[in-house]
C-alpha positions in Angstrom: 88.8 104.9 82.5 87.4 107.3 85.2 86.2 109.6 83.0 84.1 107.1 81.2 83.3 105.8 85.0 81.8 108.9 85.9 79.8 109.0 82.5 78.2 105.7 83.1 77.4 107.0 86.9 75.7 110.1 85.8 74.1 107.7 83.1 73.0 105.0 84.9 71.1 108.2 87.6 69.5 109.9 84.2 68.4 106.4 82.8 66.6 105.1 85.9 64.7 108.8 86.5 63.4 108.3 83.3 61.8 104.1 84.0 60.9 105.3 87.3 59.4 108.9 87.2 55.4 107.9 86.1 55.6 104.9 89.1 57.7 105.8 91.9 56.6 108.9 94.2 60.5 109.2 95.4 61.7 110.6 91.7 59.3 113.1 91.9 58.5 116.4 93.2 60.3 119.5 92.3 63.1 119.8 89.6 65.9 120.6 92.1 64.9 117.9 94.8 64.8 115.1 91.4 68.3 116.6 90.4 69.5 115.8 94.2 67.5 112.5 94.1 69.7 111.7 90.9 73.0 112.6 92.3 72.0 110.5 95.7 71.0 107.7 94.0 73.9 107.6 91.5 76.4 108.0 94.3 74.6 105.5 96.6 74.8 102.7 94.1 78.9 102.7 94.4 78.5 101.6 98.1 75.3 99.4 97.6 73.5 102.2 99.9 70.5 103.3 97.8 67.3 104.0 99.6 65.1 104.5 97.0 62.9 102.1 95.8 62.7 100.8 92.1 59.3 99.9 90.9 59.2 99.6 86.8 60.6 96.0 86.1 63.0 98.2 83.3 64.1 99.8 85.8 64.9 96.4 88.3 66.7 94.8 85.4 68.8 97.9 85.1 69.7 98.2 88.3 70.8 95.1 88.5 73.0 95.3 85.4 74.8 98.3 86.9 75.1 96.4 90.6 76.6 93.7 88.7 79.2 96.4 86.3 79.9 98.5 90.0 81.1 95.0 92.0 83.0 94.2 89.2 84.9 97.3 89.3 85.5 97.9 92.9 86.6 94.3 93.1 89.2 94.9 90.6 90.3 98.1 92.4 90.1 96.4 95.7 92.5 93.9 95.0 94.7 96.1 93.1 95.1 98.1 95.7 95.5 95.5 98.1 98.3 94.1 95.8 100.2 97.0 95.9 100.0 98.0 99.6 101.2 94.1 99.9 104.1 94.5 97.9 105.3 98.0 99.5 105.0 96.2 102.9 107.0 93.4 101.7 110.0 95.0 99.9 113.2 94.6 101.1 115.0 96.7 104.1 118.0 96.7 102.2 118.7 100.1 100.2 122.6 99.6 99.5 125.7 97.6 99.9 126.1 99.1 103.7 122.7 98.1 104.8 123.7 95.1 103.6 127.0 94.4 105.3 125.0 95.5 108.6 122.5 93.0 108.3 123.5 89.1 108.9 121.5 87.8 105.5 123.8 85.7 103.0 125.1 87.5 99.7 124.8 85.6 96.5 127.5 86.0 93.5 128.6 84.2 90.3 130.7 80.8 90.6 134.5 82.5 89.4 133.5 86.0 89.8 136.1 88.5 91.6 133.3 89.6 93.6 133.9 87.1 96.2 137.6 88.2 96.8 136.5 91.9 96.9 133.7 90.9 99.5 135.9 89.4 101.7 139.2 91.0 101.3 137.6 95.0 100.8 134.3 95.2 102.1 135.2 92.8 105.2 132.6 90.4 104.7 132.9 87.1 106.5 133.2 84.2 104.0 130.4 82.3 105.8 127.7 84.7 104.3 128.8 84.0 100.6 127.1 81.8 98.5 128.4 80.9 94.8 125.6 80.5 92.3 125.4 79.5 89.5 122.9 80.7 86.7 120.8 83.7 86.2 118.0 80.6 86.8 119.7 79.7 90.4 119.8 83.7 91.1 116.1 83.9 90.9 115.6 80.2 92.8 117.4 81.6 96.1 116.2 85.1 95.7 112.7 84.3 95.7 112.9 81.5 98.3 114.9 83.7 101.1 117.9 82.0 100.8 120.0 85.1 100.2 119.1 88.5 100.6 120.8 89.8 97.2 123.2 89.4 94.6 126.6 91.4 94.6 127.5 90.9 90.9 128.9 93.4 87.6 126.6 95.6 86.3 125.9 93.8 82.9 125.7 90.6 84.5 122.7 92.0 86.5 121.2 94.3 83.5 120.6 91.0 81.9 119.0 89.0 84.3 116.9 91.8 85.3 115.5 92.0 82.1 114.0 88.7 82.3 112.7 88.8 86.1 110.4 91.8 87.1 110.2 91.0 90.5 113.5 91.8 91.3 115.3 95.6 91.5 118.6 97.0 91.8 118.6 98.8 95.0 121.6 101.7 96.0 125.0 102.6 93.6 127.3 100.9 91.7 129.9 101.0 94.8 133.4 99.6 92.3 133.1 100.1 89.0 135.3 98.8 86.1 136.1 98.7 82.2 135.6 95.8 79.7 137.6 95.2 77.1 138.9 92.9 73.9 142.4 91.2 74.1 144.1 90.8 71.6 147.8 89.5 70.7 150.5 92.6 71.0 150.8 94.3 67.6 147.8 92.9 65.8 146.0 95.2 63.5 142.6 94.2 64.9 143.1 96.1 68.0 143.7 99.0 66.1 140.4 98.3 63.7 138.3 97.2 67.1 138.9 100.4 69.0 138.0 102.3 65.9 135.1 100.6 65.5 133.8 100.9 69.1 134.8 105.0 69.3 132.6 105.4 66.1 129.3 103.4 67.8 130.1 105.0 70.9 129.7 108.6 68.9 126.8 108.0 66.6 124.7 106.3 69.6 124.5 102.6 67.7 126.5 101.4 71.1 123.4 102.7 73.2 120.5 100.9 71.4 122.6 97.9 71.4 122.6 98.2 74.9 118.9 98.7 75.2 118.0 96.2 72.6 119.5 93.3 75.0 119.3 95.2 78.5 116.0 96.8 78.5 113.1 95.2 80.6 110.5 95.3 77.8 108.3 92.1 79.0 108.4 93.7 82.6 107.4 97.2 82.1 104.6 95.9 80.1 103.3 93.3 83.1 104.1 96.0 85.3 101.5 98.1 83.7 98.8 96.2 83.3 99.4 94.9 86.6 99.2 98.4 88.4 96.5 99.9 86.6 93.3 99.5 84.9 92.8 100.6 81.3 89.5 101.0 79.8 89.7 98.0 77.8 89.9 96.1 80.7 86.4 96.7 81.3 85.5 97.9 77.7 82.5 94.7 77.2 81.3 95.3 80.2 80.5 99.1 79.8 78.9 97.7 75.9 76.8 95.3 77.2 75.4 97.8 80.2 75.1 100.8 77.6 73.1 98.4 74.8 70.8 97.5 77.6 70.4 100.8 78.8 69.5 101.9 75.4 67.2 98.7 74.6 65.4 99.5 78.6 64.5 103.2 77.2 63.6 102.0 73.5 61.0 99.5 75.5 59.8 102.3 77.6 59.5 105.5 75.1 57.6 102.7 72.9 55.4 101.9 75.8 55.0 105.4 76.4 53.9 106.5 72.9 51.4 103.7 72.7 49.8 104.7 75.7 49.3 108.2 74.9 48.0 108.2 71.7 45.3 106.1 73.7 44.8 108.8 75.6 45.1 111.3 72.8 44.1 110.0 70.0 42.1 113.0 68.2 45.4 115.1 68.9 47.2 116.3 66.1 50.8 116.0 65.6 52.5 119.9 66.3 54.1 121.9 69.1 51.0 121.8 70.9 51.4 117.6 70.9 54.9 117.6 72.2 54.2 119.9 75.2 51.6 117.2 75.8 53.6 114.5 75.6 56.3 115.5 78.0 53.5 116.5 80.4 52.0 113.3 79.4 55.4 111.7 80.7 55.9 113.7 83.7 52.3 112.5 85.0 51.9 109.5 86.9 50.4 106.6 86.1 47.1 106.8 88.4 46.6 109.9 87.3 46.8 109.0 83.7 44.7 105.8 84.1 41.7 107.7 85.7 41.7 110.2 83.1 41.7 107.3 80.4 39.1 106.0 83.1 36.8 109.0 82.6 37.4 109.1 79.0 35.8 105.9 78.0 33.3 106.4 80.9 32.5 109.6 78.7 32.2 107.8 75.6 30.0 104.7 76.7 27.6 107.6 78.1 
């Protein structure tokens, strides 16, 4: 995306020396002052600060194209950024479970879960700033509204509703951890066939990609990316339709140029001598080519 940026902003200098280098006085001169007149010009136009004046009527309609392709871009990286400044001021103070217990904000957990018990009873957490929920769906509801501060919950029980709410985060370590298991009745051979069965997806790695099949935040990563940054196909029509009318703007002038010289050179033969003449032809400005055509037909009538 900025490589192809900078391409169009080198382009977009190149293209308008060329419409404007007969008419205007300010793209001419020496060959180092029009380089620095290119580089000014194509760096001006990102902040709307050119100087110099455009004259051809090519060269008004592609400079106003480009105007129109350079808003649209900073606009997008304005708010971007603006987005993201907005959400780093907004993030939440807390960065573990003892930030949390040293701030007064109500705790959220699942309606039966033992994390209320180990709240109260191990972490000394008054019962006053509990609140049972109920569903992944009333989890989001009071985090996004205030109402609590976060959710104290078991680790699969937040892998999964994380993977279908990006706006949420799990914030410091797992402070208890525990096992999960499958009972069955005592002596039954499925306990034996289970176990076996888990060991051998544990070792071959099938157990992980389960896990990452279900758990992984797919859908958020993705909105997370295109939120965050701009891709060139984000602006990919806009950089065709500026490049085709770029390309049409010089088609329309070399045509324009070529008629008008052969009506000043008419009796010239085609050669190496002929193209010298023809870029000097194009480097000349147009008073100066219109008196010579001036004198020529003067010569003639006479």
């Amino acid at each position: 995306m900025w490589a192809v940026t900078t391409c169009f902003f080198i382009m977009i200098g190149v293209v308008m020396w060329i419409l404007e280098l007969k008419r205007n006085e300010e793209f001419g001169g020496p060959l180092k002052q029009q380089l620095v007149t290119i580089f000014w010009f194509t760096s001006s136009t990102s902040f709307y600060s050119h100087r110099e004046n455009t004259v051809s009527t090519l060269g008004r309609v592609v400079l106003l194209m480009w105007l129109y392709v350079v808003l649209a871009i900073t606009s997008s990286y304005t708010a971007s950024l603006t987005s993201i400044l907005t959400v780093q001021q907004l993030s939440s103070p807390i960065r573990g479970i003892d930030s949390l217990i040293s701030t007064n904000e109500r705790i959220g957990f699942q309606v039966g879960s033992f994390a209320e018990n180990y709240m109260i009873e191990e972490l000394n957490i008054p019962k006053s700033r509990l609140m049972a929920l109920g569903s992944p769906q009333e989890y989001a509801e009071k985090l996004g509204e205030g109402i609590v501060a976060a959710i104290v919950e078991e680790r699969p029980y937040i892998d999964l509703f994380l993977s279908n709410n990006c706006k949420f985060q799990v914030v410091g370590d797992e402070f208890f951890k525990s096992s999960w298991g499958f009972a069955f009745p005592r002596d039954s051979p499925l306990a034996i066939d289970m176990s076996t069965a888990i060991l051998r997806l544990s070792g071959n790695g099938e157990l992980q990609k389960i896990h990452d099949y279900w758990f992984e935040k797919k859908t958020c990563d993705q909105q997370n990316s295109n939120s965050e940054q701009f891709q060139l196909e984000s602006f990919g029509g806009l950089y065709l339709i500026f490049g085709v009318a770029c390309a049409l703007a010089l088609l329309i002038y070399f045509s324009k140029i070529l008629c008008e010289f052969r009506k000043h050179y008419s009796d010239l033969r085609i050669g190496s001598h002929s193209l010298s003449r023809f870029l000097s032809f194009v480097d000349e400005k147009d008073e100066v080519s219109k008196n010579r055509l001036k004198r020529k037909r003067e010569m003639s009538v006479s």
